[in-house]
C-alpha positions in Angstrom: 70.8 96.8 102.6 72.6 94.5 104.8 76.6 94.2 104.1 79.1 91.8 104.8 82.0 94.0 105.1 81.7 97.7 106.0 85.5 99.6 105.9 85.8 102.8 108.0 88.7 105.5 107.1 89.1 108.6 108.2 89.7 110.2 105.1 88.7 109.5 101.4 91.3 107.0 100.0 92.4 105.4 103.4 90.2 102.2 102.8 92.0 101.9 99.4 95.5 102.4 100.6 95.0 100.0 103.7 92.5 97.7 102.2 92.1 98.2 98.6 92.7 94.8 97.3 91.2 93.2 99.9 87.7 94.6 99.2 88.5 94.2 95.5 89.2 90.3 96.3 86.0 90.5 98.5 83.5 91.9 96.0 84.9 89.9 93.3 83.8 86.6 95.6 80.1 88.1 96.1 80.5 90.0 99.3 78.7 92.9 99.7 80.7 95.6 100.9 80.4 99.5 101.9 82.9 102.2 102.2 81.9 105.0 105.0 84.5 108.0 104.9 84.2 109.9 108.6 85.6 113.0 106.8 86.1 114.9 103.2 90.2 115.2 103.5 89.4 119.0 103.5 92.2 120.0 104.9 94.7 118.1 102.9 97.4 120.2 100.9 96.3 119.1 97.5 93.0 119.4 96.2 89.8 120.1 97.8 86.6 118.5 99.3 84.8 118.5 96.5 87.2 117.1 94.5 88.0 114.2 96.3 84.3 113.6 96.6 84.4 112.9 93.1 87.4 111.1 93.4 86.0 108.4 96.4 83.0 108.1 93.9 85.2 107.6 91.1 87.3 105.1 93.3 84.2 103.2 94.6 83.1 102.4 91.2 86.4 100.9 90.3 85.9 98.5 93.2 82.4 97.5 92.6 81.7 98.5 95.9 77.8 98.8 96.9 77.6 101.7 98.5 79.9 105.0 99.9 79.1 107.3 102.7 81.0 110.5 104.1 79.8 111.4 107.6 81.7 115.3 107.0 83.3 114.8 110.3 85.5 117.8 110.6 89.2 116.4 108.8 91.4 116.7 111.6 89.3 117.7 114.0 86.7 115.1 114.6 87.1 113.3 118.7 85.8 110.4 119.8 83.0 111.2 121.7 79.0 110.8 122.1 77.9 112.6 119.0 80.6 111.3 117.1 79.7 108.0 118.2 76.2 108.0 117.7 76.9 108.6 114.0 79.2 105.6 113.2 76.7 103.6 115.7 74.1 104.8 112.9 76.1 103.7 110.1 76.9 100.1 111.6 73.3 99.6 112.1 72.1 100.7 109.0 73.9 98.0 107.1 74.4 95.5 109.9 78.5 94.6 108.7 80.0 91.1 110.0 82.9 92.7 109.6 84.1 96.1 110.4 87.5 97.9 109.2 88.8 100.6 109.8 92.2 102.7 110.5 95.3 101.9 112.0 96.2 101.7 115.8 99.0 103.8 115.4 99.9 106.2 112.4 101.3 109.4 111.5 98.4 111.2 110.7 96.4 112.1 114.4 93.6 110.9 112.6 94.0 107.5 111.7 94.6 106.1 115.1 91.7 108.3 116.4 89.5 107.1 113.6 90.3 103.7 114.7 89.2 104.1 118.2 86.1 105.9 117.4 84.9 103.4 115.1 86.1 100.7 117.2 84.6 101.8 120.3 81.1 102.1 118.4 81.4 99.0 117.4 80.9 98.0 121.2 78.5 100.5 121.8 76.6 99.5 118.8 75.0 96.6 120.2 73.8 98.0 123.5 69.7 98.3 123.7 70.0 100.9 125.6 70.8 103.0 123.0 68.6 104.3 120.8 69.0 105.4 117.2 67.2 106.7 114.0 68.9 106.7 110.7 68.8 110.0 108.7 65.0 111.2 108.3 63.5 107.5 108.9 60.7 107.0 112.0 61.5 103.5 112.9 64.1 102.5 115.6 66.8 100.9 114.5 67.7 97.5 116.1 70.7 97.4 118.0 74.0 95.3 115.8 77.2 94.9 116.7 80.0 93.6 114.3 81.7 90.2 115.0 84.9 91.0 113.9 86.7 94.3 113.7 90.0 94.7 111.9 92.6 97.4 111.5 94.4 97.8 108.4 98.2 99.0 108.1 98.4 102.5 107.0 101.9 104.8 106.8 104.0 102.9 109.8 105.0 99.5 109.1 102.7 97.5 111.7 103.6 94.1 112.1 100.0 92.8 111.2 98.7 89.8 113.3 96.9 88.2 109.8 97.7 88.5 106.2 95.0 88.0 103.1 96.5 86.7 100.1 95.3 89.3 97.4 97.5 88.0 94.5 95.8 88.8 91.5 94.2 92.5 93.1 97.0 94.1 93.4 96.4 96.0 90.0 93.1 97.1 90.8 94.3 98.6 94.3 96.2 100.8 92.5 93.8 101.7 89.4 91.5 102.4 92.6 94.1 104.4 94.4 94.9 106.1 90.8 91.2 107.8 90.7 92.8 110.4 93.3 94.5 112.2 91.0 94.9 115.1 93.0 96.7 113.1 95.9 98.9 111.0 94.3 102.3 111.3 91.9 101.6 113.4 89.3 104.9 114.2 87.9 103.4 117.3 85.9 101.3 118.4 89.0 102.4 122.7 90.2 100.6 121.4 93.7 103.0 121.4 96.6 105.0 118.3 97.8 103.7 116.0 100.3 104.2 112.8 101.9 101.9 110.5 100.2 102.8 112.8 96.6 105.7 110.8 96.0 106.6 108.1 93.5 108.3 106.5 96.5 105.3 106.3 98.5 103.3 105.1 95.4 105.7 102.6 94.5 105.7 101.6 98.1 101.8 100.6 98.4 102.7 97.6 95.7 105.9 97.3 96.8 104.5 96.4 100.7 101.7 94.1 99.4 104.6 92.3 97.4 106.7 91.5 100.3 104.2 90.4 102.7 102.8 88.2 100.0 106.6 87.2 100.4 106.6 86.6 104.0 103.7 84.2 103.6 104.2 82.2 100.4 102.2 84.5 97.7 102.6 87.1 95.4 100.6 89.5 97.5 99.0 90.1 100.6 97.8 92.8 102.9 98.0 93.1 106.5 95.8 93.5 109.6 96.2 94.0 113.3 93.1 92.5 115.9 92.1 93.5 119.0 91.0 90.0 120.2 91.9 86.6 118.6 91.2 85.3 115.5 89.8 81.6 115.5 90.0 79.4 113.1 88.4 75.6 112.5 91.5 73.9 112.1 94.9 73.6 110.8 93.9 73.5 107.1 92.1 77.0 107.1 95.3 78.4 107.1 97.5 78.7 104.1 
């Protein structure tokens, strides 16, 4: 199955926090677009791996996306080197993405900006022929593919993004998709303990970000993203 749009994070609900309406937005317009999930999130406070395995498959469906990986990297622990590589290189050409996103540049959690990097850098590495690959079990090759855009989404810090996408009109089913992880989230009758994202504050804070950038550019809402080279555009009149 080739994709349009494959979206890296480096735990289970990153890609719906950073990008959620985005790849609502996208699917709605036709695109065909996977979610791969480098670890399970096991060592996150609340809940556990298997939960939120349900939970990304529960979230997944509520985008429409058309397919979900997890690669079981180990959650903070995972580095950005051949083997790790080699996977995500797998991955890429499996479903041959135009476009690639993943994590942020810079976050709070050490994982994020390491997921970035990884994913980035076999990105690059993806379309070397001197690299050879098989996907999980098959015989053939696979064909060497590399991604002609790669963006980062905007995750905990407050990156100023280098593009916007007006997602007015998604915004609700970011959160129903962000809502499907129960165990994560604000949950005023949960006994689990406290934790950054387990706010209302931080909840509030996912619409309440997509509002104001949507602001800064003219629309009810939009979501951000940084580049690492620039982005082109045919004329004056693709931009809004």
């Amino acid at each position: 199955m080739k994709l349009d749009i494959l979206v890296f994070g480096s735990h289970p609900d990153d890609a719906e926090l950073g990008a959620g309406a985005t790849i609502a937005k996208e699917v709605s317009a036709g695109k065909k677009i996977g979610i791969v999930d480098l670890t399970r999130g096991e060592l996150g406070t609340r809940g556990t791996a298997e939960i939120r395995d349900k939970e990304a498959a529960a979230s997944a469906k509520i985008l429409g996306v058309s397919v979900r990986k997890n690669l079981e990297f180990a959650d903070g622990f995972f580095v950005n080197d051949k083997e790790h590589q080699l996977s995500v290189i797998r991955m890429i050409r499996k479903y041959r993405p135009e476009i690639v996103l993943c994590n942020a540049v810079d976050d709070r959690h050490i994982d994020h900006a390491k997921g970035s990097k990884l994913v980035s850098d076999s990105c690059f590495l993806s379309g070397l022929v001197k690299i050879d690959t098989k996907f999980e079990g098959e015989e053939v090759w696979q064909e060497p593919w590399r991604p002609k855009q790669v963006y980062h989404y905007i995750q905990w810090k407050n990156l100023q993004p280098d593009f916007v996408v007006d997602v007015s009109g998604y915004i609700e089913k970011k959160t129903e998709a962000i809502r499907a992880y129960a165990s994560q989230f604000y949950d005023p009758k949960s006994k689990d303990p406290e934790t950054p994202i387990s706010s209302k504050n931080f909840t509030d804070s996912v619409e309440y970000r997509a509002r104001d950038l949507g602001r800064m550019v003219g629309v009810d809402c939009a979501e951000g993203f940084t580049v690492e080279r620039y982005v082109a555009v045919n004329s004056f009149s693709d931009l809004i």
